[in-house]
N, C-alpha and C positions, 0 to 999 in steps of 0.2 A: 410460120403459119400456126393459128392455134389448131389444139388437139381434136378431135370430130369422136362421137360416139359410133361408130359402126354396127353393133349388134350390142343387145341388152339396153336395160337391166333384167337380169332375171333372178327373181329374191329367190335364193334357195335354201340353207339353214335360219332356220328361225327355232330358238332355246324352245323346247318343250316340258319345259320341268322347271328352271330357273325363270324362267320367260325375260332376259335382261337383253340377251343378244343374237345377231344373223347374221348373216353374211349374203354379199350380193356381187355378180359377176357381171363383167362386161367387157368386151371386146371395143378395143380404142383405133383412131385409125394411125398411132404412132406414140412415139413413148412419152408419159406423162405421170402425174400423181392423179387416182383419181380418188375421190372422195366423195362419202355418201351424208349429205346434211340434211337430218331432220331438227323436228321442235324439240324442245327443253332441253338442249344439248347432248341429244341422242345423235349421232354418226362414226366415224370413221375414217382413215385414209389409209392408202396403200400408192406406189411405185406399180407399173407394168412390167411383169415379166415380157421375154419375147420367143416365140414360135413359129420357124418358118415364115419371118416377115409380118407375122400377125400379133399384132400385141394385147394383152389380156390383162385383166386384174382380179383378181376374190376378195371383196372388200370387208373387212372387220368392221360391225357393227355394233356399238354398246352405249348404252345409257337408256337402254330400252325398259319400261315398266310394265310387269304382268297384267294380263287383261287389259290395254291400252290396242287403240289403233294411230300409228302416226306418220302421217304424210312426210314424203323426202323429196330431195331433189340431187341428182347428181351432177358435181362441178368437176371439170377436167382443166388441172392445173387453173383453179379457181373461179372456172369461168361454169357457168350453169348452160350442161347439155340436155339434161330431162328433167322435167316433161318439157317435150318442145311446145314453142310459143304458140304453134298452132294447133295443138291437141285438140281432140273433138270428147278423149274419154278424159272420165274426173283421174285425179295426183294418184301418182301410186302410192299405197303405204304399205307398210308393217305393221300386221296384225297379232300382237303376244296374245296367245291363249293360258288362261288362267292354269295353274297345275292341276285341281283336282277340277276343274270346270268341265263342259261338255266340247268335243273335239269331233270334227267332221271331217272325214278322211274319200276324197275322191278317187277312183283308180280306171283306168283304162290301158289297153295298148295297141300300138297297129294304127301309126296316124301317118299316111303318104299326103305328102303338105302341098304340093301341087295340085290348083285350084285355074281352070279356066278362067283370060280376063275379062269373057264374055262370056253370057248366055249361063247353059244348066250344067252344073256341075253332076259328070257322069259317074261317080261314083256320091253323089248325094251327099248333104248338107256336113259341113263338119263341128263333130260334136264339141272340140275343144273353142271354135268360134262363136259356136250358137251360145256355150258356156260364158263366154267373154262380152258377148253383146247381149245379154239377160243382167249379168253383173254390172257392168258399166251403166245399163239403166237405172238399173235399183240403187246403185250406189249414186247416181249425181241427181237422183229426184231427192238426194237430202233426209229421207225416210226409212225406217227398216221394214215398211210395209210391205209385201210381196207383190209386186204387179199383175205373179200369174201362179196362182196359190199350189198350181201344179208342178213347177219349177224349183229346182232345188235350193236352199243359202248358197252362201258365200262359203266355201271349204279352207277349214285351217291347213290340208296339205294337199296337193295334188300327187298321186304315186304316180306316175309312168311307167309301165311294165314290160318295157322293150320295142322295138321295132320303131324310135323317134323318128330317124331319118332310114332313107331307104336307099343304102351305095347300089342296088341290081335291080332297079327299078324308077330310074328317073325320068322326068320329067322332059316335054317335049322342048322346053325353053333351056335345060338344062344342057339335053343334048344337043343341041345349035351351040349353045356355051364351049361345050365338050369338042366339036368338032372344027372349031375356030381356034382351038389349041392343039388338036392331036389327030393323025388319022382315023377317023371312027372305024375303017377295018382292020384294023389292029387290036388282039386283044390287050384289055376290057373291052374294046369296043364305046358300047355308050353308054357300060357302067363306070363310077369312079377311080382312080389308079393310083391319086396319089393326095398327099395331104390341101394341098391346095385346093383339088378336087371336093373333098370333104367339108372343106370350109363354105364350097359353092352349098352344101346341102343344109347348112343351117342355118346359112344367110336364108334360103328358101324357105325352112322351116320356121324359125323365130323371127323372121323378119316380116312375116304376115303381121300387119297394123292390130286386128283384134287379138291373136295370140300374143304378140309382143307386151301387151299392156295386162294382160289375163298372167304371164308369168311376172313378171315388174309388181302383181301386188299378192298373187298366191305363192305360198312358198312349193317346192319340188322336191320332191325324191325319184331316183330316176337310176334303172339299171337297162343295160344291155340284154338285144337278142340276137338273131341272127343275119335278120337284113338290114341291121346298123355295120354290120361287116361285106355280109352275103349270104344268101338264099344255105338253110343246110349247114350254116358254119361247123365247125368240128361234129358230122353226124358221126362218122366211122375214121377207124386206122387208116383204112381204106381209102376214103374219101381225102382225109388230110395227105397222104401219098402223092395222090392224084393231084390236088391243087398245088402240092409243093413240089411237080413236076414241072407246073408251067414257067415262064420268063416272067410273069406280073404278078404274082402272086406274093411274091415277099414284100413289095415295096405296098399291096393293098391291105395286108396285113396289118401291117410298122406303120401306115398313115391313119387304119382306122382304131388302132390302140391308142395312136397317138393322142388322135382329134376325140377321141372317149374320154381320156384324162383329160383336157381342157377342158371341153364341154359339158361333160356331165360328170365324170367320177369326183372331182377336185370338192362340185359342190354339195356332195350328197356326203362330204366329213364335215363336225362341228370345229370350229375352231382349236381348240384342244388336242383335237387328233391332226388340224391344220401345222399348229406348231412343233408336233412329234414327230412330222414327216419328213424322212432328210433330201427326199428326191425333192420335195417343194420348197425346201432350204437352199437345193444346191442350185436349179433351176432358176429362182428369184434372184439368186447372189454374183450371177453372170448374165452379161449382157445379152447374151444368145444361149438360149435353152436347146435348141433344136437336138444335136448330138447329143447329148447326153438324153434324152426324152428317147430319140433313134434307140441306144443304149436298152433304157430300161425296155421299151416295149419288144425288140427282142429277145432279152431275156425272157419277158411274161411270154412271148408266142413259143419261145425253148420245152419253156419249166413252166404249168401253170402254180407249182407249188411255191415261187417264187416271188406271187403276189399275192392279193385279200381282194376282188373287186366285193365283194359282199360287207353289205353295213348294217348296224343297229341303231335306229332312232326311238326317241320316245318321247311321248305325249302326254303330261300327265301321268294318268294310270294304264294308258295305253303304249304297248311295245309294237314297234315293226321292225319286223327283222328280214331285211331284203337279200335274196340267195342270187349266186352269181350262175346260171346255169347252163353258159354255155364256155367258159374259157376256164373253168376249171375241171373240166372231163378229164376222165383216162377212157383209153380209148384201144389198149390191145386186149381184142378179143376173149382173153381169158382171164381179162381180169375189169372188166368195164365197169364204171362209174360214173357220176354225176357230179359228182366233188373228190380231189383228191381226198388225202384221208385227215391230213390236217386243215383244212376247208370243213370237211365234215366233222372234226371235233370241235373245231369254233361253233358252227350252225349250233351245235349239241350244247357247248357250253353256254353261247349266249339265249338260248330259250329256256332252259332251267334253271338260268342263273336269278337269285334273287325274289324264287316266287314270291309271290304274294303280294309285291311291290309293285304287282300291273293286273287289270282286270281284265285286260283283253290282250292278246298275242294272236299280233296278223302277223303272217308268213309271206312272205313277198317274193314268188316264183314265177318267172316270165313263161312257164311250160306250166299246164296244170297237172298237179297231182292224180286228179280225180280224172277219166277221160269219159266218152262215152265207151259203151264197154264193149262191142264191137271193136272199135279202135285199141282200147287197153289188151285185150285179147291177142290181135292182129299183131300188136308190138309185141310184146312178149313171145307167141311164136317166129315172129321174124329173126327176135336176139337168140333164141336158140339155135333157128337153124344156120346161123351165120357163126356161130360157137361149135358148130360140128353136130350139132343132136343125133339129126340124121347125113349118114354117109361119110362123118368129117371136116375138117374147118375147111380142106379147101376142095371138097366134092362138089357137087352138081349142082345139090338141095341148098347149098352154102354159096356159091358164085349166084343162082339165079336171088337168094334172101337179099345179098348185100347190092345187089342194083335195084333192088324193091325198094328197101330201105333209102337209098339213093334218090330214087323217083319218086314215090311218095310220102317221104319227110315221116317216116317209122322211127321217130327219134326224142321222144316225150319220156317222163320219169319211167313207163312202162317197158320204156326200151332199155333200162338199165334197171334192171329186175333186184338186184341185192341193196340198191338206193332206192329205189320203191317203198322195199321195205323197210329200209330203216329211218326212212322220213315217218314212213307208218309208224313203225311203234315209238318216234321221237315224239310225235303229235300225240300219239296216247298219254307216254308219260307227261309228256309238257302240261295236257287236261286234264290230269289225275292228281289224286291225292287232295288233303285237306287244306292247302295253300292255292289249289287249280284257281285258274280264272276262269270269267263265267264264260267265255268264248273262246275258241282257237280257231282262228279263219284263213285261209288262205287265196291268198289275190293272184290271179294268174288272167293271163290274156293269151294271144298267140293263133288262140282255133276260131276265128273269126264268125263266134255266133257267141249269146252270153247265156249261163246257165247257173242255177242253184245245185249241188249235188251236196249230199250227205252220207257221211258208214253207216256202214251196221258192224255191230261189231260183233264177234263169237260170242259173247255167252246174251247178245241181247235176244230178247223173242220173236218168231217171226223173221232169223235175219237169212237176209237173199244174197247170192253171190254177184257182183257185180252187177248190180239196178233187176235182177231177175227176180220178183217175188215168189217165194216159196218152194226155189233150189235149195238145196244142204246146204247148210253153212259152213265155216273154214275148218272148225271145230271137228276132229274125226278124221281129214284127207288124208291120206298118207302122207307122209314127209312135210306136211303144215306144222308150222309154230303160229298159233295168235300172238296177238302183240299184247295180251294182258288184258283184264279187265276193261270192261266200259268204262272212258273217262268221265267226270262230272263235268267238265265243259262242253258244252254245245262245241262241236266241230264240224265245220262248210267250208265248200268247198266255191268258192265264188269266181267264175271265170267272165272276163268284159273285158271284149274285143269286137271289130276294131270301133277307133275314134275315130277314124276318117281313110275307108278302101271298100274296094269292089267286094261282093260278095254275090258269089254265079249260084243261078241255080242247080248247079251240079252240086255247089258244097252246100247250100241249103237242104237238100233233099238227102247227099248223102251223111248229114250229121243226124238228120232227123232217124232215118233206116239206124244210125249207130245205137242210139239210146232203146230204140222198138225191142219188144221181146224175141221178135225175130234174129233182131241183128247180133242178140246179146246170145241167141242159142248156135249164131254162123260163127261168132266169136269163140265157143267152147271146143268147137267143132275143131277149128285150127288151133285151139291150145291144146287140144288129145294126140291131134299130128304130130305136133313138136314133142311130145310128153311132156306139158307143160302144167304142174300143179296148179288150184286154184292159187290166187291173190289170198295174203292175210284175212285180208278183211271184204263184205261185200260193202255195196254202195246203191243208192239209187238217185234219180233227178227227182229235187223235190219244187224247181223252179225252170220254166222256159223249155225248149231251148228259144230264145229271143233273135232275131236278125235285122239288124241295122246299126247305126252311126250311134256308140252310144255312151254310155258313164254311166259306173255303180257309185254310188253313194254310202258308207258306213258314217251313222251316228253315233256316239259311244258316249255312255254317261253313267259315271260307276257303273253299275254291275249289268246295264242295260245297252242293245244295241240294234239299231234298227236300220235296214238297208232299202233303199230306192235304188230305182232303177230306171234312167231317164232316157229316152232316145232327142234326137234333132230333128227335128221338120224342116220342110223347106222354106216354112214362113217366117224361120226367125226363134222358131220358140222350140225348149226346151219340154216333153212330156212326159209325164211320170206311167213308164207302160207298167210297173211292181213296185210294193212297197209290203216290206214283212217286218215282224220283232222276230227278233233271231235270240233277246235273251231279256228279265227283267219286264218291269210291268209297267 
């Protein structure tokens, strides 16, 4: 029997600097060669690895020329699987952007891919669809005229900023699925358990008809968050204790690290780092991967110091450097972090390495940096009183912090206050000096509303503590250090979420109370409890806070950079609710 595509294509590396080659993944339904053929003898071929019965490929793409678009097709052991005969959208291609040309960098996160097969979708229109069926028009009317002048282009990269698939929160089709295989009162229950499992969630995910054809011709970057694992993944010591108490908890661990490396980590490396890899050597070179994959991903759940999920891609003169923020934590109590320490000297190394050589350095963190400050506040005393502040690590003040923290998800950079700060004054120096780029921005999703936020820094004028205008600045607190000097780059703080989820009026209202000057003086209120000094640096919202289904948009062109901000309707069309310059004229 011939070979069947099962899931993909989905183009993921695409050269940003050479512009000659990419790479493209797909999931086959048995082992074969697959192979990617475009025009003027631009493709590729690769052999199927194998994973727990599911067979894959990362296909090496090259003969690609800068600033070119060029339509492929994919042949599985030489027979042409895509585009099928019956497609309704135009060929997918490969789009090289030119090195120093102009690059449009998309980002959102928080997409639950389960869609009613009737009637209104209760969680409203999804942005990555409405994205794909805007595209797909504009692109086979033959034209690069814009049908809906409100509507965004065509994006040289799509980021994806965690939460692609959802293991503690699926789908009503999934769980009929689920319980046609396993007791549903058993824990998981009628979350995912096992890799198999997982495989059901991005069949659901990328197997949606418009999204399948949307990633088949934009390239991806794509990191983890927490409910690609589950709700809270490593919040506390505590917490990982707890989950590593129960009888399912190792085997959902070891499936969801697993199906992370196939699915998303593999293609978020360029080839280069593809070939340096020996787990992707050793994996390729045996019939069955499964075990040794088992292997590594309990070592990374052991030792997060053991692996890198964090990447640097570039663009031209634009750098993103994508942070891994939730599997490489430390997490006893007196010594908490964000990144181990070697994690955290990569971060360090690869944003100052090379200035001058990139005009823009986006940050790419699935938690933001910037919170509202309400919330930054609230986390900050919560990490204290869970550290002992008051009464002790394991007093009274400390058991009731750590089930707050537990129950409502007190677990953002602000909860790990010495990483905090040192993203801060990484981001200062990173925008400083006379090599700075004109921007330093950072992409975050996770808090399910989307917002502009910007510092203030100690010695600027006017500056307020956390979005407070006209509190003392950091300059002067006792036991404060600034992080240096005002940088020369513009630095934002850019959060957009979700692409496709519910969003209650409870968390509408209580995000908006977050940012209010009210919420920001309840905020100080419980950092004086804790003895909790101020933050480095203050901040304020200088955009939104926005709610709906949506995607930021950065355009970047030398030393210029301009952001939209689109939501989804129900009619089909993409709306431009913000559009600012953030640098250049």
């Amino acid at each position: 029997m011939a070979a069947g595509l099962r899931l993909g294509p989905v183009l993921r590396y695409v050269d940003g600097v050479a512009g000659d080659s990419a790479t493209i993944w797909v999931e086959t339904d048995r082992p074969c060669t697959a192979e990617v053929h475009g025009a003027a003898g631009a493709g590729g071929s690769t052999r199927t690895f194998q994973i727990a019965g599911h067979h894959y490929a990362l296909i090496p793409v090259t003969g690609l020329t800068p600033g070119t678009t060029t339509a492929y097709e994919i042949r599985l052991d030489g027979r042409t699987v895509w585009p099928p005969a019956d497609s309704r959208f135009p060929p997918s291609t490969i789009r090289t952007p030119s090195p120093d040309g102009e690059v449009r960098v998309a980002f959102g996160s928080c997409r639950w891919a389960a869609k009613p097969a009737k009637g209104r979708d209760p969680v409203g229109p999804d942005a990555l669809d409405t994205l794909a069926q805007h595209l797909a028009g504009r692109l086979a009317s033959g034209t690069t005229a814009e049908p809906d002048a409100s509507a965004p282009e065509r994006p040289d990269v799509l980021v994806l900023l965690g939460d692609q698939v959802y293991a503690d929160e699926t789908s009503a089709a999934t769980r009929r699925w689920l319980a046609a295989r396993r007791d549903p009162g058993d824990p998981p229950g009628s979350e995912v358990g096992e890799y198999e499992e997982y495989t059901r969630l991005y069949d659901e995910s990328w197997g949606d008809p418009e999204v399948r054809w949307l990633l088949s011709t934009v390239p991806s970057c794509m990191i983890f968050d927490d409910h690609d694992l589950i709700d809270d993944w490593n919040t506390s010591a505590a917490w990982l204790a707890r989950m590593r108490a129960t009888h399912w908890w190792s085997e959902r661990v070891l499936s969801g690290l697993m199906s992370y490396w196939v699915y998303q980590h593999l293609g978020n490396l360029s080839p280069a780092e593809l070939d340096a890899d020996s787990l992707y050597a050793e994996i390729r070179s045996v019939p069955d991967g499964t075990e040794r994959l088992r292997r590594f991903a309990a070592e990374a759940d052991a030792d997060p110091a053991c692996v890198r999920w964090s990447y640097r891609r570039d663009f031209g003169r634009t750098r993103l450097l994508m942070i891994d923020t939730r599997a490489a934590r430390l997490l006893k109590e007196d010594a908490r972090a964000m990144l181990d320490p070697a994690e955290a000297a990569w971060v360090r190394e690869q944003a100052l390495s090379d200035r001058g050589a990139y005009d823009h350095l986006l940050v790419g963190t699935s938690l933001p940096w910037l919170l509202p400050p309400l919330i930054h506040d609230a986390e900050a005393w919560n990490a204290a009183l869970c550290r002992g502040e008051r009464g002790g690590p394991d007093g009274r003040w400390a058991r009731f912090a750590e089930d707050l923290r537990q129950r409502a998800d007190l677990e953002h950079w602000a909860a790990f206050p010495s990483s905090f700060e040192a993203l801060t004054r990484l981001i200062a120096e990173a925008g400083g000096g006379p090599d700075a780029p004109a921007t330093v921005c950072v992409l975050s999703g996770d808090v399910h509303h989307a917002y502009v936020a910007e510092p203030r820094w100690p010695d600027e004028p006017g500056e307020g503590v956390t979005g407070v205008t006209g509190v003392a600045g950091v300059a002067g607190v006792e036991g404060a250090t600034g992080p240096g000097a005002r940088p020369e780059a513009r630095v934002v703080q850019l959060t957009c979420s979700p692409l496709h989820n519910a969003i209650p009026l409870a968390v509408r209202l209580g995000f908006r109370f977050g940012w209010s000057r009210t919420g920001g003086r309840l905020g100080r209120a419980l950092a004086r409890h804790a003895r909790v000094g101020r933050p480095l640096i203050g901040w304020r919202r200088t955009g939104g806070p926005w709610f709906g289904n949506q995607l930021m948009t950065l355009t970047l062109h030398a030393r210029s950079a301009r952001l939209t901000l689109t939501q989804a309707r129900a009619n089909g069309r993409l709306v431009t609710v913000d559009e600012r310059r953030l640098s250049g004229s």
